[in-house]
Structures are given as structure tokens and as C-alpha cells.
C-alpha positions, -999 to 999 in steps of 0.1 A, spaced: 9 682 -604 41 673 -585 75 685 -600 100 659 -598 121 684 -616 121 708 -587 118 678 -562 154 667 -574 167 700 -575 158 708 -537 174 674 -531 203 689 -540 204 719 -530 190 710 -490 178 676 -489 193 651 -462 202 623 -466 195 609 -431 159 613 -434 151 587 -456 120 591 -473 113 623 -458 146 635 -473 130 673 -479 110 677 -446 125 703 -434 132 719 -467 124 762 -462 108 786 -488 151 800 -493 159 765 -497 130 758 -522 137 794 -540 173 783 -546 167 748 -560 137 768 -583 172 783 -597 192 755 -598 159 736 -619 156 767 -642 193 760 -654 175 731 -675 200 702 -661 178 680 -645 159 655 -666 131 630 -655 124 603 -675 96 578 -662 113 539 -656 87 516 -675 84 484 -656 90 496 -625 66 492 -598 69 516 -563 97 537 -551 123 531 -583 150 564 -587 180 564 -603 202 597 -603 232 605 -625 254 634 -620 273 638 -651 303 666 -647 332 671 -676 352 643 -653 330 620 -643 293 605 -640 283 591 -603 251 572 -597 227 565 -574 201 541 -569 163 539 -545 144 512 -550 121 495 -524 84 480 -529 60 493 -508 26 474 -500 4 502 -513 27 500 -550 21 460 -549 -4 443 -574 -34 430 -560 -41 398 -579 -77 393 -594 -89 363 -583 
């Protein structure tokens, strides 16, 4: 099962941001041990965003000072609803 948890944290950690939707390509085993730490430290939550359909993700980064946002979201044809008739 996929680890959103640890997918966020390598994000993070190496991710970039150029790369679109292959944003951890060229993520390497130190990169992924590193954001395995930063995910242990419990601060990452994934919650699943009922009525959303396709690529939907909305990050908050919440510090003593601030909270900044950030928002994906983009329907892809294989996410659509076929209609049944």
C-alpha cells in the first residue's frame, strides 16, 4: 500500500518542484532514509478529501508563526466518471 505519509515527507525533504507530477523522480535511497525520519517525527497527517474526484492535495505547514498553504488540483481523464447510459 502506498504511504502518502512518507510520500509527503520525501516531498519535503528532496522533491522538486519543477517536475510536476513526477515531483520525486529522482528521489535516492539517502533522500528516502531522511524523509523516513522526518515521517517518524509524527507531523504529517493525511486525511482523505471526500468529494474530490482525481489529483486533489492540499498541504498546510503550520510553524509557531504562521500556517502556509498549498493547493494541486487537476482532473485527469482516467479519474473522470463514465456515465451509464
Amino acid at each position: 500500500m502506498l504511504n502518502f505519509c512518507i510520500a509527503a515527507a520525501a516531498g519535503l525533504v528532496c522533491g522538486d518542484p519543477k517536475a510536476g507530477m513526477q515531483v520525486l523522480k529522482s528521489t535516492t535511497p539517502e533522500d528516502m532514509d531522511a524523509a523516513a525520519k522526518f515521517e517518524a517525527q509524527g507531523i504529517i497527517k493525511v486525511h482523505n478529501a471526500k468529494g474530490k474526484h482525481g489529483v486533489y492535495v492540499l498541504c498546510e505547514v503550520t510553524t509557531a508563526n504562521e500556517t502556509v498553504s498549498s493547493l494541486v488540483e487537476k482532473t485527469l481523464p482516467m479519474f473522470q466518471r463514465q456515465s451509464s447510459t
